[in-house]
MARDORO-104893 format. One line per 8 residues: number of its first residue (from 0); their letters; for each residue x, y, z of N, C-alpha, C. Coordinates in Angstrom, 3 decimals. Layout:
<midrens>
NUM) A) X Y Z X Y Z X Y Z; ...
</midrens>
This chain:
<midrens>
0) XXXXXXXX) -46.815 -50.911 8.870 -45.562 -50.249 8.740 -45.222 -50.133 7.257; -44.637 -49.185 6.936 -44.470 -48.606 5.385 -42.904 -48.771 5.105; -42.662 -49.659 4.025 -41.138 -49.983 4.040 -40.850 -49.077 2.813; -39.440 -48.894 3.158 -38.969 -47.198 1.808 -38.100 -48.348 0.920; -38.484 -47.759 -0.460 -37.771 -49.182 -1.341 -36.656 -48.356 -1.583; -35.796 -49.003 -2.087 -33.967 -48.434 -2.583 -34.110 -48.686 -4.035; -34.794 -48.717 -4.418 -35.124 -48.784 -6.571 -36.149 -47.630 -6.892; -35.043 -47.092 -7.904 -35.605 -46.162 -8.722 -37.384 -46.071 -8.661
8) XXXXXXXX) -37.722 -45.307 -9.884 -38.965 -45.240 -10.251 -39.319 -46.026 -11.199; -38.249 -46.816 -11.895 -37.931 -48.037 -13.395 -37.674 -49.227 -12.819; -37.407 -49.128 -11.190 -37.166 -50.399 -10.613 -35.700 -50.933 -10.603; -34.938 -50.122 -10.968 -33.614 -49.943 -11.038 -32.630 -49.881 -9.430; -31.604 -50.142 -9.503 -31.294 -49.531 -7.757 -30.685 -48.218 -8.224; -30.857 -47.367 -7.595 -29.857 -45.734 -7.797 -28.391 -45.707 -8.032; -28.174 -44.924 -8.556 -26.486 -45.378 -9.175 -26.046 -44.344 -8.783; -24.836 -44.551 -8.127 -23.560 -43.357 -7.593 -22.661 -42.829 -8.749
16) XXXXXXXX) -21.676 -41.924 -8.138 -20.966 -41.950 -9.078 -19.788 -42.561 -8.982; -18.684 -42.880 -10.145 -17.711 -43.904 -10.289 -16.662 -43.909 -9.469; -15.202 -43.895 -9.665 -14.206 -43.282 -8.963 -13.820 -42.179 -10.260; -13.879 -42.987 -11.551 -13.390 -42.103 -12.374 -13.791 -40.896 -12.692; -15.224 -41.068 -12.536 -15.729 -39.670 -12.865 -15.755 -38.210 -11.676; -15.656 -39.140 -10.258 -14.885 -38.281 -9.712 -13.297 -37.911 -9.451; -12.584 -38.731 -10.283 -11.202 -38.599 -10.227 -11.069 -37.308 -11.613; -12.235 -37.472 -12.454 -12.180 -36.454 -13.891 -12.664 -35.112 -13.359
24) XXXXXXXX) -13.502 -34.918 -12.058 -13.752 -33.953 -11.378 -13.188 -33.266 -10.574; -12.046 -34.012 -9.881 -11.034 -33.731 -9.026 -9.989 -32.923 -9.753; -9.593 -33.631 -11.566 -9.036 -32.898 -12.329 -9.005 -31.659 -12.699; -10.132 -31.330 -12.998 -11.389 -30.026 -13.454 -11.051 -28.742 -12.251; -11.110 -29.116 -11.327 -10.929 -28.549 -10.298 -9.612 -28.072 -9.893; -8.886 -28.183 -9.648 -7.396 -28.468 -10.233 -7.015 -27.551 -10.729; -7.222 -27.781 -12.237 -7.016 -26.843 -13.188 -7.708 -25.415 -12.894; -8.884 -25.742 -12.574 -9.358 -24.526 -12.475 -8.661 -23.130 -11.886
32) XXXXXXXX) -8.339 -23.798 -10.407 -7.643 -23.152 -9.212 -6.386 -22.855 -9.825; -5.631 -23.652 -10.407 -4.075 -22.767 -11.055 -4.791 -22.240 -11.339; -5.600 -21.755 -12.673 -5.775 -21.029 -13.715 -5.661 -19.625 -12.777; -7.222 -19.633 -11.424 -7.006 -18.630 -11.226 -6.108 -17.722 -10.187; -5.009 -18.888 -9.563 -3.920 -18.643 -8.695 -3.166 -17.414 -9.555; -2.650 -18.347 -11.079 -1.488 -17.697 -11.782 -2.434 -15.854 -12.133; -3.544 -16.307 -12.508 -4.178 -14.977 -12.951 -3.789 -13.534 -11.657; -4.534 -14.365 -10.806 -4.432 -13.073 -9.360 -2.832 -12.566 -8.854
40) XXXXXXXX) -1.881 -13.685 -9.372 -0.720 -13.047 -9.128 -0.415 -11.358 -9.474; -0.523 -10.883 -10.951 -0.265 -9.563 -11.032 -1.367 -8.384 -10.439; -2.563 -8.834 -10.287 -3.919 -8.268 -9.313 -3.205 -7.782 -8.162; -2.593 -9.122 -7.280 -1.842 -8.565 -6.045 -0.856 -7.519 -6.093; 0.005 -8.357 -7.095 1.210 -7.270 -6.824 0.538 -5.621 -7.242; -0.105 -5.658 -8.142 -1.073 -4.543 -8.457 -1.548 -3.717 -7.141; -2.187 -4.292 -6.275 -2.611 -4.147 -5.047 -1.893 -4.036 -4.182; -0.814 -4.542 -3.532 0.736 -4.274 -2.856 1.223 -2.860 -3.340
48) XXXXXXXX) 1.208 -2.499 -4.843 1.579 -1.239 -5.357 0.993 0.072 -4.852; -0.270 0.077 -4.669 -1.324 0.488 -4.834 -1.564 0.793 -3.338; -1.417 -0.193 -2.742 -1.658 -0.209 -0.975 -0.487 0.887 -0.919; 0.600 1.020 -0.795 1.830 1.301 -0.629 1.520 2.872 -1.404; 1.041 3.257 -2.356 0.655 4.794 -2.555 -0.073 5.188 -1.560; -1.112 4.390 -1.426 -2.110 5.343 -0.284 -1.779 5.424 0.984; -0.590 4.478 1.535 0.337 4.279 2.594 0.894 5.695 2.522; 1.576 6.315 1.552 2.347 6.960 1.367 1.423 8.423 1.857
56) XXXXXXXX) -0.054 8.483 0.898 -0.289 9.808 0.886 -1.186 9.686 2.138; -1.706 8.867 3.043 -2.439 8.884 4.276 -1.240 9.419 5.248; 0.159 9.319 5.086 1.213 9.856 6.254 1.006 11.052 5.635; 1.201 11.655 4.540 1.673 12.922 3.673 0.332 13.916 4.086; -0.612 13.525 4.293 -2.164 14.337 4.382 -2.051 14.014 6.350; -1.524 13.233 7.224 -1.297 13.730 8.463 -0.935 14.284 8.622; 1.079 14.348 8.263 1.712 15.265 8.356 1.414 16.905 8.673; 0.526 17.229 6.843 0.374 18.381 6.530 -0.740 18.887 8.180
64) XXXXXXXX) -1.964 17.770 7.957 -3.193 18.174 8.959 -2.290 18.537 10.555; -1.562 17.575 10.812 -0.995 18.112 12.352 0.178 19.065 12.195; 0.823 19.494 11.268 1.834 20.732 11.284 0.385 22.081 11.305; -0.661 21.812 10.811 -1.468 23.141 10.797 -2.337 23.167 11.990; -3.275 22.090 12.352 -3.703 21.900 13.812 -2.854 22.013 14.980; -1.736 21.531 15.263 -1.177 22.311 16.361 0.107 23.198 16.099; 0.147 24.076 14.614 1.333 25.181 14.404 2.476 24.738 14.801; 3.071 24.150 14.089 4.555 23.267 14.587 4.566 22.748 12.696
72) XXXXXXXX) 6.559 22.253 12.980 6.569 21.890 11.432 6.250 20.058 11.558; 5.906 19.620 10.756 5.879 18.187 10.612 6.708 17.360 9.768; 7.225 16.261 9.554 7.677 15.600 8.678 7.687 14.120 7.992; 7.553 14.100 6.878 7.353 12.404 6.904 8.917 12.226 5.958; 8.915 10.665 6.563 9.929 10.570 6.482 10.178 9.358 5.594; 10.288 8.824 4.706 10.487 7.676 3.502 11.409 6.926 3.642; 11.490 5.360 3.972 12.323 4.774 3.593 13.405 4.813 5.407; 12.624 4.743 6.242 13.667 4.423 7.599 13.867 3.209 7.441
80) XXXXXXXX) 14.602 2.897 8.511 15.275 1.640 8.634 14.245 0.566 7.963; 13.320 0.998 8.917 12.688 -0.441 8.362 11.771 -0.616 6.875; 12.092 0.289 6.234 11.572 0.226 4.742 10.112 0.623 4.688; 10.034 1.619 5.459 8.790 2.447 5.793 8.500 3.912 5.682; 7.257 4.157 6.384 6.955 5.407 6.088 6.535 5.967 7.858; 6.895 7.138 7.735 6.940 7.334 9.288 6.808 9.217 9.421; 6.032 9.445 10.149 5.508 11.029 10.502 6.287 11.724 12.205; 6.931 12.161 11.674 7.769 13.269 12.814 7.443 14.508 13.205
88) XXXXXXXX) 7.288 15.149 14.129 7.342 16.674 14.338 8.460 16.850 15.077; 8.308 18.173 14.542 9.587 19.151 15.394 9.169 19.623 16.404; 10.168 19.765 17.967 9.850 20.205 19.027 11.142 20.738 19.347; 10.815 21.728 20.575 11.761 22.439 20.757 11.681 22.896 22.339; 12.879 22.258 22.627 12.934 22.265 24.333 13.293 23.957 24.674; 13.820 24.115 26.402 13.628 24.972 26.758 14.683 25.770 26.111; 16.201 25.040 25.945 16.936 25.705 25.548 17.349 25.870 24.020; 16.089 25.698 23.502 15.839 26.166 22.234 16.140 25.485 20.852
96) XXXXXXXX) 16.835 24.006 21.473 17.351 22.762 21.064 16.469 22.433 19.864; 16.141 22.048 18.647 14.961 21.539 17.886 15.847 19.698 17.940; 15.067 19.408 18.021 14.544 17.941 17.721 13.673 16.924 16.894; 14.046 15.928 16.332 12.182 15.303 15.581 11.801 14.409 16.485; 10.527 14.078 16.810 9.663 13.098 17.352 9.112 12.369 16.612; 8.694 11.270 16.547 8.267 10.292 15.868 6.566 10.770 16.287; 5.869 10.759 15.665 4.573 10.783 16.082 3.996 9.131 16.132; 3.185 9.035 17.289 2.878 7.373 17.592 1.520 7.814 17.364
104) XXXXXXXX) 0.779 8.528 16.930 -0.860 8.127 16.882 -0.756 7.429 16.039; -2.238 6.508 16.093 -2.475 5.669 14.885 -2.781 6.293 13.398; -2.379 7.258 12.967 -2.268 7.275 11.472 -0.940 8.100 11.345; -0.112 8.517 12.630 1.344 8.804 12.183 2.113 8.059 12.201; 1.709 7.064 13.392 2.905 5.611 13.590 3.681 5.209 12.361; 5.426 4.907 12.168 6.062 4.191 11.146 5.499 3.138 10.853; 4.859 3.024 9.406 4.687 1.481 9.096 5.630 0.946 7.987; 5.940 -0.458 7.906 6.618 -0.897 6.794 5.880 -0.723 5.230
112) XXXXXXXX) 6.359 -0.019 4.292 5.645 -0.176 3.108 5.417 -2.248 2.534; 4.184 -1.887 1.568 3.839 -3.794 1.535 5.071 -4.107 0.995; 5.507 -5.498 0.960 6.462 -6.354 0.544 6.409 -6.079 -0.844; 7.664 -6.004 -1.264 7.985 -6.168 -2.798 7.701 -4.483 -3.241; 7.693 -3.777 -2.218 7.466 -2.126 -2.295 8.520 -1.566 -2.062; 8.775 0.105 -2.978 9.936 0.039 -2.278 10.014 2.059 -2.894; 10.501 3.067 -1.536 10.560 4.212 -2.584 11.766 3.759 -3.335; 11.656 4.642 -4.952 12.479 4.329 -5.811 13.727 5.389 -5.846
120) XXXXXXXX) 12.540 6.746 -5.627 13.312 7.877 -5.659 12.245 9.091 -5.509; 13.390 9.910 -4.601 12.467 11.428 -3.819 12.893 12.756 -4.848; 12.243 13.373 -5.667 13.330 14.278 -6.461 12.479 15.528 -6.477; 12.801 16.736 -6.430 12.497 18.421 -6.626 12.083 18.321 -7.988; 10.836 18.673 -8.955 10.459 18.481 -9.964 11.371 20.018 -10.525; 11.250 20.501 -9.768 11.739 22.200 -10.138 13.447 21.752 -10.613; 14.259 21.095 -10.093 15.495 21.105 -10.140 16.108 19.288 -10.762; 15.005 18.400 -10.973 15.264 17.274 -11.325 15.956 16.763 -10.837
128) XXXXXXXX) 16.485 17.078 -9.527 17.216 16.368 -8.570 16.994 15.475 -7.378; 17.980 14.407 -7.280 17.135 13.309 -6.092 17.293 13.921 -4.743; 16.457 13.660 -3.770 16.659 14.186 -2.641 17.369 13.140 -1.733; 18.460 12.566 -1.919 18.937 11.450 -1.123 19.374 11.696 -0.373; 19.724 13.052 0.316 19.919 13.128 1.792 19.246 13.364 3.089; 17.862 13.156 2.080 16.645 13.613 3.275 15.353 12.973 2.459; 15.288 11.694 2.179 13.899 11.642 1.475 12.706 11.752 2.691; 12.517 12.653 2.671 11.083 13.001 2.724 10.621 14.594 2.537
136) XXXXXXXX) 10.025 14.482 3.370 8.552 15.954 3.121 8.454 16.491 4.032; 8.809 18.068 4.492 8.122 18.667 5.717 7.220 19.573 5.260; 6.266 19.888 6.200 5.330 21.009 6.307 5.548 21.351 7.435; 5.177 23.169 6.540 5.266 24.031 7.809 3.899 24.229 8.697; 3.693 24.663 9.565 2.495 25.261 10.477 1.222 25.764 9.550; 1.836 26.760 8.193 0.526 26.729 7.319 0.256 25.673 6.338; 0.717 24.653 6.465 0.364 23.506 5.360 0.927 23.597 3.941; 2.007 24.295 4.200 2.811 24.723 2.810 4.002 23.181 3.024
144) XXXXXXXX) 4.099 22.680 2.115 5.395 21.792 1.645 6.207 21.926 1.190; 6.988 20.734 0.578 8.008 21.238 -0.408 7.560 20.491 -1.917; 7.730 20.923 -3.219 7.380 20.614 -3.933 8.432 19.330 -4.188; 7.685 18.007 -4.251 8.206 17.166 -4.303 7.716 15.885 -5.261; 8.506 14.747 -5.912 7.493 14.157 -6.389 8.411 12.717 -6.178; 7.721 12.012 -5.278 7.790 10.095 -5.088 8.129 9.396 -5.874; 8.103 8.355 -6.306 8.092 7.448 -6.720 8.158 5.654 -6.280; 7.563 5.417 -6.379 7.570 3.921 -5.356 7.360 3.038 -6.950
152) XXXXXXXX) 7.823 2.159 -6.325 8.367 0.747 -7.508 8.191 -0.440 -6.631; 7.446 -1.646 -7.878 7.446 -2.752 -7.304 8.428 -3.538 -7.923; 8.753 -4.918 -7.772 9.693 -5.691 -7.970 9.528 -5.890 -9.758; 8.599 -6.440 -10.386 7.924 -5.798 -11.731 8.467 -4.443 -12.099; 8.882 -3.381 -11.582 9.269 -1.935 -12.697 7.949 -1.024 -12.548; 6.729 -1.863 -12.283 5.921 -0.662 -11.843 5.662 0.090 -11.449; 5.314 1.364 -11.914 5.540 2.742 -10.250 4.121 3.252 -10.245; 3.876 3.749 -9.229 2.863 4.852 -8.554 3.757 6.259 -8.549
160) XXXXXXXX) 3.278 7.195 -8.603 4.007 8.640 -8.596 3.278 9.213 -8.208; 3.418 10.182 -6.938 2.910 10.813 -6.034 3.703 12.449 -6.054; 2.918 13.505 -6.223 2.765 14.735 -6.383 2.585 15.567 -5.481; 3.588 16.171 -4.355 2.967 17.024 -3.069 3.638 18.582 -4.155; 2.372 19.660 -4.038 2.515 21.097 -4.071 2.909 21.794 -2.982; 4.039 22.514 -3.293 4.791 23.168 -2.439 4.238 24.203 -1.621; 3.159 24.843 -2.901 2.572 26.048 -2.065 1.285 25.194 -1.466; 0.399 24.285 -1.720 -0.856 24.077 -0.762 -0.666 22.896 0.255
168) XXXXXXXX) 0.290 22.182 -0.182 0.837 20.723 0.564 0.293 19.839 0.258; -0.996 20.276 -1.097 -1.626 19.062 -1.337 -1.059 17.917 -1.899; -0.968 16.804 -1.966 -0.485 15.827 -2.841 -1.822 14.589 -3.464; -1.462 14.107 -4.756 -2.335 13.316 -4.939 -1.112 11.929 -6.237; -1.714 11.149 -6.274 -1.189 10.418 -7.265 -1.505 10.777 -8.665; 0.071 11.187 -9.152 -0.233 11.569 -10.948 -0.021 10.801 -12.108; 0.640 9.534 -11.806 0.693 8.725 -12.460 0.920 7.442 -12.278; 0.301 6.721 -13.375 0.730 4.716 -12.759 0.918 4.050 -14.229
176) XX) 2.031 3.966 -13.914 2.722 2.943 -15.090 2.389 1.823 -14.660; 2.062 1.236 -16.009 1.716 -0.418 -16.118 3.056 -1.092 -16.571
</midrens>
């Protein structure tokens, strides 16, 4: 039978490590993790900002696509109750009544914009005026909009600015303040 020795190759017994030197490791570690907690803080909010534009122009590019696929007007709508973004069409009963509908598919459904998001302000670039009695956007049946331009703000002062053309309905993001 072959016995396994517990001493080194010097004949030594193997040595662990201390408490201290893992208490100096425990430190190390530590530090590390603030370091990169505090770092990723503005990353996120960066990203919350950022989520919350493309929130914005994924309703704004439904909108337009289902006012032209089924010829009806569409609307998105900024800032409902629940601090969201939300896609409507117009319908029109027998007696000629117009109405909005909430559209429930999954990319018209109201969602809440991310936390610490928020529109700032809806304004006519043509007339520099806010649209506060209707922030949002309709399109008509040919994918024409209204010329409009967003603004969403995070708790920071940062904005995303979002650009819909009146005559194609296109919109894209035109600017991002740091």
């Amino acid at each position: 039978m072959t016995r396994i020795s517990s001493t080194g190759s010097d004949g030594r017994a193997p040595r662990g490590f201390t408490l201290f030197e893992l208490m100096v490791t425990l430190v190390i570690m530590v530090l590390f993790t603030g370091v990169v907690a505090v770092s990723l803080g503005p990353a996120l909010e960066d990203a919350r900002l950022g989520g919350g534009a493309r929130m914005v122009l994924a309703a704004l590019r439904c909108a337009r696509d289902y006012a032209v696929a089924h010829r009806t007007d569409a609307a998105v709508h900024l800032g409902d109750a629940a601090g969201g973004v939300g896609v409507y069409i117009r319908e029109v009963d027998e007696d000629g009544a117009e109405s909005w509908r909430p559209l429930t598919t999954p990319a018209g459904r109201s969602r809440p914009l991310p936390a610490g998001v928020e529109v700032a302000e809806v304004t006519d670039p043509a007339t520099a005026e806010d649209a506060e009695h209707d922030p949002g956007v309709t399109f008509t049946a040919l994918g024409r909009g209204e010329d409009v331009r967003i603004t969403l703000r995070d708790a920071r002062g940062r904005a995303r600015v979002i650009v819909v053309d009146g005559l194609t309905g296109q919109c894209e993001v035109v600017r991002a303040d740091e």
